[in-house]
C-alpha positions as a Markdown table, in Angstrom:
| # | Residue | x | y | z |
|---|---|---|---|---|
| 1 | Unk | 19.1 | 65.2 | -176.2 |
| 2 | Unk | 17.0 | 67.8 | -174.2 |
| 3 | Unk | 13.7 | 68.4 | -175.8 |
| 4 | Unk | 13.8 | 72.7 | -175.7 |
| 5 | Unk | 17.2 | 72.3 | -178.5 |
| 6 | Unk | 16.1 | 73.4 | -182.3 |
| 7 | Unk | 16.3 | 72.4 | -184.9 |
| 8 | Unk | 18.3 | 75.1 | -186.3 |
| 9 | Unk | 20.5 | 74.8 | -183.1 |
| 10 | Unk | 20.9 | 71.4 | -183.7 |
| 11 | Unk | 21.9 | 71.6 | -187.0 |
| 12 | Unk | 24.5 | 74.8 | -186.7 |
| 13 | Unk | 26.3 | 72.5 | -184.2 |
| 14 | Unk | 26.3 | 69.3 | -186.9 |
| 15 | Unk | 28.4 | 71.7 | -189.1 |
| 16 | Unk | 30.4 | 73.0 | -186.0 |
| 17 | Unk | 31.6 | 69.6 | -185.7 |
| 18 | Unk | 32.4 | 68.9 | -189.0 |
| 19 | Unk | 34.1 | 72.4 | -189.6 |
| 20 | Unk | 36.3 | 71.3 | -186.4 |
| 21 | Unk | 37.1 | 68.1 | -187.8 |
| 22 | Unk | 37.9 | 69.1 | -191.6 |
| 23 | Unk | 39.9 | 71.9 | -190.1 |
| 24 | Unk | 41.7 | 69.2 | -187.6 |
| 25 | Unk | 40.4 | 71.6 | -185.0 |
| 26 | Unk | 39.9 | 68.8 | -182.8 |
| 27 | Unk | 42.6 | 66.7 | -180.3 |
| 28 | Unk | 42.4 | 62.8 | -181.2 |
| 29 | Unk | 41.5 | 62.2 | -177.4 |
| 30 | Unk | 38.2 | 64.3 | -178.1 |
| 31 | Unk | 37.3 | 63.1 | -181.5 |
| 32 | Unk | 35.2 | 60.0 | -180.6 |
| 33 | Unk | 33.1 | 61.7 | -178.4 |
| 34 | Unk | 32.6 | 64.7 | -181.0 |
| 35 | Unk | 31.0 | 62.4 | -183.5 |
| 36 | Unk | 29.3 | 60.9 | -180.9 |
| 37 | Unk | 27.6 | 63.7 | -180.5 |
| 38 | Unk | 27.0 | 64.5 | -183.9 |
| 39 | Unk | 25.4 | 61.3 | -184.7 |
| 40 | Unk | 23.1 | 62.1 | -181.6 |
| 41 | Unk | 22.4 | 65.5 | -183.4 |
| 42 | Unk | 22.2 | 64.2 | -186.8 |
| 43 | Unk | 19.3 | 61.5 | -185.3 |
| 44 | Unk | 17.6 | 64.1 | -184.0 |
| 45 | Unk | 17.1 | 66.1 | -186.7 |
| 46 | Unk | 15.9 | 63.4 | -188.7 |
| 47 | Unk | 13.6 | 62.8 | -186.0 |
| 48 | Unk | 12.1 | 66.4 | -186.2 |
| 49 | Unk | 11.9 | 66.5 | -190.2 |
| 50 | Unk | 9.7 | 63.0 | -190.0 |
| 51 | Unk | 7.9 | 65.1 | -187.2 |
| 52 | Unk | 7.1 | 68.1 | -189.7 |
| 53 | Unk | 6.5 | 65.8 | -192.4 |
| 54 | Unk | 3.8 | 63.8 | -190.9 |
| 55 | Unk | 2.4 | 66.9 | -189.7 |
| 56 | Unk | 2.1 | 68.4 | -193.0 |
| 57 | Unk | 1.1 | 65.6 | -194.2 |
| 58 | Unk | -2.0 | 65.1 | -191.8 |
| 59 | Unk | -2.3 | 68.7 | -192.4 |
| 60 | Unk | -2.8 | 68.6 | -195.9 |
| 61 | Unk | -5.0 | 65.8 | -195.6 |
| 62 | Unk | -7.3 | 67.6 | -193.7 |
| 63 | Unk | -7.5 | 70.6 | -195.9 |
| 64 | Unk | -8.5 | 68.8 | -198.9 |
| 65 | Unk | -10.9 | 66.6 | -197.0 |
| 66 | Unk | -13.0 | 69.6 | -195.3 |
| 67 | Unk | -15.2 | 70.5 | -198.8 |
């Protein structure tokens, strides 16, 4: 997964894929690699919201610790 993708990117092509297959939008010989990739996509979007997390986590620690 290249580093520059959002997470908003990431995420609107998650539902692209899932849209395709509810829809059966996508050929059997294609479908493997599809939800391939969305399980690539789906890890890293759980990767950035653990990101966010700790930061606003660290960040809140900080503010209430700077009295």
């Amino acid at each position: 997964m290249k580093d520059n993708v959002s997470f908003d990117s990431a995420y609107a092509a998650i539902e692209d894929i899932v849209r395709q297959i509810e829809n059966e939008a996508i050929p059997l010989d294609e479908l493997a690699e599809k939800v391939k990739k969305a399980k690539e996509l789906i890890a890293f979007c759980n990767r950035k919201l653990r990101d966010i997390e700790a930061e606003l986590k660290t960040t809140s620690n900080d503010s209430t610790s700077v009295d």
